[in-house]
MIDOSE-1310 file (N, C-alpha, C; in nm, 2 decimals, decimal comma, always signed):
residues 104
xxxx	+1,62/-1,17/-0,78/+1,64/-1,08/-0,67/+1,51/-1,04/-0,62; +1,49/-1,05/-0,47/+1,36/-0,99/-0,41/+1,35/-0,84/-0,39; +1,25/-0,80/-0,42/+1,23/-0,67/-0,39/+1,23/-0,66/-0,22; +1,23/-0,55/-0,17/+1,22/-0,45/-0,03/+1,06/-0,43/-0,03
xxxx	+1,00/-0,46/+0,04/+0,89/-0,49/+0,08/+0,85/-0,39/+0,18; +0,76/-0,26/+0,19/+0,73/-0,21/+0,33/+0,77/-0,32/+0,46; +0,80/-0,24/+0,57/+0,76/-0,33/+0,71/+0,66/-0,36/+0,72; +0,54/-0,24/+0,71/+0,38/-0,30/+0,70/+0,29/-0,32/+0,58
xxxx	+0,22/-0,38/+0,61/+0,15/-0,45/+0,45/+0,04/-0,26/+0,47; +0,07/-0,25/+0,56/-0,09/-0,09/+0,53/-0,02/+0,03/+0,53; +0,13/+0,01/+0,53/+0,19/+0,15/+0,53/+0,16/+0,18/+0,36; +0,12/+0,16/+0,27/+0,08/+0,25/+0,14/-0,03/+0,28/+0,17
xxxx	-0,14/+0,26/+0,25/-0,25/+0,28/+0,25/-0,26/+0,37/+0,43; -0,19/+0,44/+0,51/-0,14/+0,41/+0,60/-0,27/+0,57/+0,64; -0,24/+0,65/+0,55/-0,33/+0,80/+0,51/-0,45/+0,76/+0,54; -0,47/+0,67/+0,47/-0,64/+0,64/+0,48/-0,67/+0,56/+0,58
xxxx	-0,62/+0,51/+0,67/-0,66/+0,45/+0,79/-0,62/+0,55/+0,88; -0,53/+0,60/+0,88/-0,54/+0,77/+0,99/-0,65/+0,82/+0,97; -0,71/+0,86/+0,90/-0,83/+0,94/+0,86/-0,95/+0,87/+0,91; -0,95/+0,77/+0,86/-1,08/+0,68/+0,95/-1,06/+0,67/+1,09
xxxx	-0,96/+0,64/+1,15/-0,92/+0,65/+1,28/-0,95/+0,77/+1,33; -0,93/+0,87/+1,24/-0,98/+1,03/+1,27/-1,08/+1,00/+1,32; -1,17/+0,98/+1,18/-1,35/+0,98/+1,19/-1,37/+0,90/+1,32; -1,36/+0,82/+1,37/-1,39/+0,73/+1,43/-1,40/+0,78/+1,60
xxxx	-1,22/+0,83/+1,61/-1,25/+0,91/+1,73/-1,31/+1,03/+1,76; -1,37/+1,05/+1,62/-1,48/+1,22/+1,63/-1,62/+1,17/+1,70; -1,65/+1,02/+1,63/-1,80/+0,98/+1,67/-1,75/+0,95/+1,80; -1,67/+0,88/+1,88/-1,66/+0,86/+2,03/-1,63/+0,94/+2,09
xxxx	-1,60/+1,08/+2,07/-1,60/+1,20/+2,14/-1,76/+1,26/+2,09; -1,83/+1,26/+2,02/-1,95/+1,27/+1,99/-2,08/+1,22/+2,10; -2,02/+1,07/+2,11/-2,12/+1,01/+2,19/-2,10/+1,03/+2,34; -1,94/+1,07/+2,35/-1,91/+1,14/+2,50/-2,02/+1,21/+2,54
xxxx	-2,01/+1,35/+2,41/-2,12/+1,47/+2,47/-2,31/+1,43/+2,45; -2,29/+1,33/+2,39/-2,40/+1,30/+2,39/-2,44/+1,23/+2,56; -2,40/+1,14/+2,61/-2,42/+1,09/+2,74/-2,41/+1,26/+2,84; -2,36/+1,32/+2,80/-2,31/+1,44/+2,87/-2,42/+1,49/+2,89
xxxx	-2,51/+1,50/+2,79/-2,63/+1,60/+2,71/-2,75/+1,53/+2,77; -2,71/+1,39/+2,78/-2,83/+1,34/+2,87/-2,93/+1,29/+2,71; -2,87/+1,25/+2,61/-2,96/+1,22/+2,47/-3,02/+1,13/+2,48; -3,14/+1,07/+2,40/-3,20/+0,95/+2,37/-3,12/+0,86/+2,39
xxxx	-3,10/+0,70/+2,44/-3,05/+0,62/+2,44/-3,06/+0,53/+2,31; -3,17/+0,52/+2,27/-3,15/+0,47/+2,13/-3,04/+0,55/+1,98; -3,03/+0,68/+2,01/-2,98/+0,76/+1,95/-2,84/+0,70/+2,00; -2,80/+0,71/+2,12/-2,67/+0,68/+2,15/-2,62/+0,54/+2,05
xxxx	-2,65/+0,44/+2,10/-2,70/+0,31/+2,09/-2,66/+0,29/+1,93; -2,72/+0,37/+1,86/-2,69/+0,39/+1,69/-2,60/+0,41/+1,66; -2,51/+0,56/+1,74/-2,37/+0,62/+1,72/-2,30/+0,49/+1,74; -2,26/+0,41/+1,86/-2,21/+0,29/+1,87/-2,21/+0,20/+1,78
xxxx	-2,28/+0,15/+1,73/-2,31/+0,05/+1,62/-2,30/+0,11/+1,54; -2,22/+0,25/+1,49/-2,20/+0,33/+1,38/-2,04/+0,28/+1,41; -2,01/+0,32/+1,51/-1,84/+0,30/+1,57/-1,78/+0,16/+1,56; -1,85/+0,05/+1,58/-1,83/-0,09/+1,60/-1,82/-0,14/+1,43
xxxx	-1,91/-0,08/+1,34/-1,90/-0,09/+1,20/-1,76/-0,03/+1,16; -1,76/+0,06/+1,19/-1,60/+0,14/+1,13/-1,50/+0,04/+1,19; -1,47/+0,04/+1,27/-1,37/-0,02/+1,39/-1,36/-0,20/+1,29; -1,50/-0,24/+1,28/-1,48/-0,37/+1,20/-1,39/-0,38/+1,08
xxxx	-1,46/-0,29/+0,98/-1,42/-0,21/+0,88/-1,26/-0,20/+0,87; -1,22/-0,15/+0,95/-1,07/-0,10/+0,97/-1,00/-0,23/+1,02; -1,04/-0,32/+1,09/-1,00/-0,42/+1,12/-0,97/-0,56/+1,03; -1,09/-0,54/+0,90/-1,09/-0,62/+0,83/-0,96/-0,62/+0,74
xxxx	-0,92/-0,47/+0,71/-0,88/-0,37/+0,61/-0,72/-0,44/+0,66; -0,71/-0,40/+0,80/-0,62/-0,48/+0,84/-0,54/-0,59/+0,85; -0,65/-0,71/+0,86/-0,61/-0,80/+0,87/-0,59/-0,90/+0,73; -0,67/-0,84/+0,58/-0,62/-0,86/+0,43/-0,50/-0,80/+0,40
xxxx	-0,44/-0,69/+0,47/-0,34/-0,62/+0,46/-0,22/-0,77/+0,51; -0,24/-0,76/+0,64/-0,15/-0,88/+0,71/-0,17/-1,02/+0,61; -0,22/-1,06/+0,57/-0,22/-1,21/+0,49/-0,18/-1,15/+0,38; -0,20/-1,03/+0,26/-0,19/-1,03/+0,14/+0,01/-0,97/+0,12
xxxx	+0,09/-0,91/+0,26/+0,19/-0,85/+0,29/+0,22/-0,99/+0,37; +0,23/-0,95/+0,50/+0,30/-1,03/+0,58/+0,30/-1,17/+0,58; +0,20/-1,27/+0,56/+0,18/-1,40/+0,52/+0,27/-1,43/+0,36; +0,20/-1,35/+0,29/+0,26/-1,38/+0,14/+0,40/-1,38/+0,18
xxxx	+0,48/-1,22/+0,25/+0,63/-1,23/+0,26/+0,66/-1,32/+0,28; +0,65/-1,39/+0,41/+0,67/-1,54/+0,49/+0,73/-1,65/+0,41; +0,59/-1,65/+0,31/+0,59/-1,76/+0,21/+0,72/-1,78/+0,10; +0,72/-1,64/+0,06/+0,82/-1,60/-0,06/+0,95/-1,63/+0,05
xxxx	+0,97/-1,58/+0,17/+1,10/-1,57/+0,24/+1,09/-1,72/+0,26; +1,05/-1,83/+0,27/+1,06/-1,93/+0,32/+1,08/-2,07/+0,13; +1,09/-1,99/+0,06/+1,04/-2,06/-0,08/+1,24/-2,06/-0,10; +1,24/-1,89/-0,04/+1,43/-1,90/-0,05/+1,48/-1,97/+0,02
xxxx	+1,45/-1,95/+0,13/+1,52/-1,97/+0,23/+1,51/-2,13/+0,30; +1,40/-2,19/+0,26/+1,35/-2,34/+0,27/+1,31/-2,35/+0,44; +1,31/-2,22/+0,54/+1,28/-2,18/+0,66/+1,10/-2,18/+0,66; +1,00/-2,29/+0,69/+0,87/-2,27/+0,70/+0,81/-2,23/+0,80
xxxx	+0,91/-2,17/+0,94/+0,85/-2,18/+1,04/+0,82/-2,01/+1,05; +0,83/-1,94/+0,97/+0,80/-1,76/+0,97/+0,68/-1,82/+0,92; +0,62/-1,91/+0,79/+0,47/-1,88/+0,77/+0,40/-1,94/+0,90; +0,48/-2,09/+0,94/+0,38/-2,10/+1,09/+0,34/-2,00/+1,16
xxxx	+0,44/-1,91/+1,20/+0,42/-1,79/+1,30/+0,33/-1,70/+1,25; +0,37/-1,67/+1,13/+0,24/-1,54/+1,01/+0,08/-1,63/+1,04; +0,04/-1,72/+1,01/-0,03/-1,80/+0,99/-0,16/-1,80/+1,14; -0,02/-1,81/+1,26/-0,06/-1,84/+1,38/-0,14/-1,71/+1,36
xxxx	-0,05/-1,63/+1,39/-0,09/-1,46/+1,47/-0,25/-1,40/+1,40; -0,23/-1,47/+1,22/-0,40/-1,46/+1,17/-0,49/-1,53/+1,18; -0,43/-1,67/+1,24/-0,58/-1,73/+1,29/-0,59/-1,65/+1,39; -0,54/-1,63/+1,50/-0,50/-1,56/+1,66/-0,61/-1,44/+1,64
xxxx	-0,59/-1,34/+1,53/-0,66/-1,23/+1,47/-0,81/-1,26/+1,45; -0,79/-1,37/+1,35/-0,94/-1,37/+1,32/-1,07/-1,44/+1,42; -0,96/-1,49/+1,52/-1,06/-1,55/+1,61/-1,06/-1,47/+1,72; -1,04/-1,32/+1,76/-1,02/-1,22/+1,89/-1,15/-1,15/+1,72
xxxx	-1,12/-1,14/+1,64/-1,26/-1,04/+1,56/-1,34/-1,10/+1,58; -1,39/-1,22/+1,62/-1,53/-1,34/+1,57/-1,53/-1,30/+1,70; -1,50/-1,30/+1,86/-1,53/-1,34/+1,94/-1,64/-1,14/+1,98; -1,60/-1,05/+1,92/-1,65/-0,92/+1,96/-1,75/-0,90/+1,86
């Protein structure tokens, strides 16, 4: 018998990506008032590449979430079910993923 699987592979971890998402949108309201303030550009510049690291970060977290959950599911659903075209589709959407992260 299969177990019940979250819908999403990051809903147990779902807390801890709210919170970074928190953090995240604190530094880009940060660097709002910073352009506001008229700050160093280099200083800005850093906050950004502080934001684009997180954002990565979160993205990556993501997308091991999606292959180690959603792909695995596929696999196991399609092992019963002898249906291989849910992993084509899982498969698709993570190349699809990892090649929109490579291009930014």
């Amino acid at each position: 018998m299969t177990q019940t699987l979250p819908p999403h592979g990051y809903t147990q971890d779902k807390d801890a990506y709210l919170k970074r998402l928190r953090r995240i949108e604190g530094q880009v309201r940060g660097i709002h008032r910073m352009v506001e303030e008229d700050k160093y550009c280099i200083d800005i510049l850093t906050q950004v590449s502080a934001i684009q690291s997180a954002l990565k970060a979160v993205s990556l977290g993501l997308l091991d979430e999606h292959l180690n959950h959603c792909v695995v599911g596929a696999v196991e659903a399609a092992r019963e079910s002898g249906d291989v075209a849910s992993v084509d589709d899982k498969l698709q959407e993570a190349s699809a993923a990892i090649a929109r992260l490579l291009k930014s």
